[in-house]
C-alpha positions as CSV (number, residue, x, y, z in Angstrom):
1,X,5.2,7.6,-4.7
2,X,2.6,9.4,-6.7
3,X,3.6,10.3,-10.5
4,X,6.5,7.3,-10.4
5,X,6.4,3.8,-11.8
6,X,6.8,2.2,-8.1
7,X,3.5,0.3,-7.3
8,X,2.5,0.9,-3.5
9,X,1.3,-2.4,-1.2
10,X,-1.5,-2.5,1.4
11,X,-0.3,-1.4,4.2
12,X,-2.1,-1.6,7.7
13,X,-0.4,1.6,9.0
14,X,3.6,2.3,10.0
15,X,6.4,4.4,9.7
16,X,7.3,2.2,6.3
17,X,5.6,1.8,3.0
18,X,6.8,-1.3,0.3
19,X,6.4,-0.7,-3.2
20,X,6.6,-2.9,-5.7
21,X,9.4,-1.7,-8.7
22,X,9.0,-4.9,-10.7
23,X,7.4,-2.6,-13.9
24,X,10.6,-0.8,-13.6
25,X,13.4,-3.1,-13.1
26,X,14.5,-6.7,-13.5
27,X,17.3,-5.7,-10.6
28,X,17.2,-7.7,-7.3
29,X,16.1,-5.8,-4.5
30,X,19.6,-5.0,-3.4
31,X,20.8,-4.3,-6.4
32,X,17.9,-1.8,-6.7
33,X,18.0,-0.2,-3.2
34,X,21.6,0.8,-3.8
35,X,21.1,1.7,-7.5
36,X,18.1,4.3,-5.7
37,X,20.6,5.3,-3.4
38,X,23.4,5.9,-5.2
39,X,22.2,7.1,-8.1
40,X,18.7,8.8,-7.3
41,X,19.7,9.8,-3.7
42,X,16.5,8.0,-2.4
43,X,17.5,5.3,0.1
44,X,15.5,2.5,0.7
45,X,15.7,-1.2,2.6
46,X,15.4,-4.0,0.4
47,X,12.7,-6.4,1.5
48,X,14.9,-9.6,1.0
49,X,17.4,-8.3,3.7
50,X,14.3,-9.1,6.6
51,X,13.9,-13.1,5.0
52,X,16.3,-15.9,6.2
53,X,16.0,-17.2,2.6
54,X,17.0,-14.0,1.3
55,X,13.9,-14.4,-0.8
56,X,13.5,-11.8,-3.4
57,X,10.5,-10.4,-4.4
58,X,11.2,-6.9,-6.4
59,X,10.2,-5.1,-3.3
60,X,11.9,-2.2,-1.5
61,X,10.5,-0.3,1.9
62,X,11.0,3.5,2.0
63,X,10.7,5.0,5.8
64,X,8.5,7.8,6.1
65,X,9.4,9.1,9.6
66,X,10.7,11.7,8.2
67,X,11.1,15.9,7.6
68,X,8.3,16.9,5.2
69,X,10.5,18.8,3.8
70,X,13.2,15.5,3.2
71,X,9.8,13.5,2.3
72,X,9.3,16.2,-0.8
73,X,12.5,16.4,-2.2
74,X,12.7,12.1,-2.5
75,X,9.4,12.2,-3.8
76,X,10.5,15.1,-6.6
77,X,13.7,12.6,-7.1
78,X,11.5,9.6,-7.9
79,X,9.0,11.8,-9.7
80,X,12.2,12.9,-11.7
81,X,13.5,9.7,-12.2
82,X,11.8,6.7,-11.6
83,X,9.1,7.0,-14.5
């Protein structure tokens, strides 16, 4: 998101973005993604969930198939908050 401290990865085009929070947090992903969603309001999948290995890479994936509308008011959240 622009003006947060999440780091955005290459993506090749999708409904999903990843960004990397490992600047901001020495949480798990899961940890993370609920601490977002509870507490910020922002929810978000975390990576490790898609891994057999339940590897964990300080990674979340937001969905962007969305509302403008709901896509402005997470991005005001993480502007807010995540810094």
């Amino acid at each position: 998101m622009i003006g947060s401290a999440l780091k955005p990865l290459a993506s090749e085009g999708s409904y999903f973005q990843l960004y990397d929070y490992s600047s901001i947090s020495n949480s798990g992903d899961k940890e993370f993604a609920k601490y977002l969603t509870i507490e910020i309001g922002v929810a978000v999948i975390p990576v490790s969930a898609f891994y057999s290995s339940g590897r964990d890479e300080k990674v979340v994936r937001f969905c962007f198939a969305k509302k403008e509308k709901t896509l402005a008011a997470a991005g005001a959240l993480l502007r807010r908050n995540i810094t």
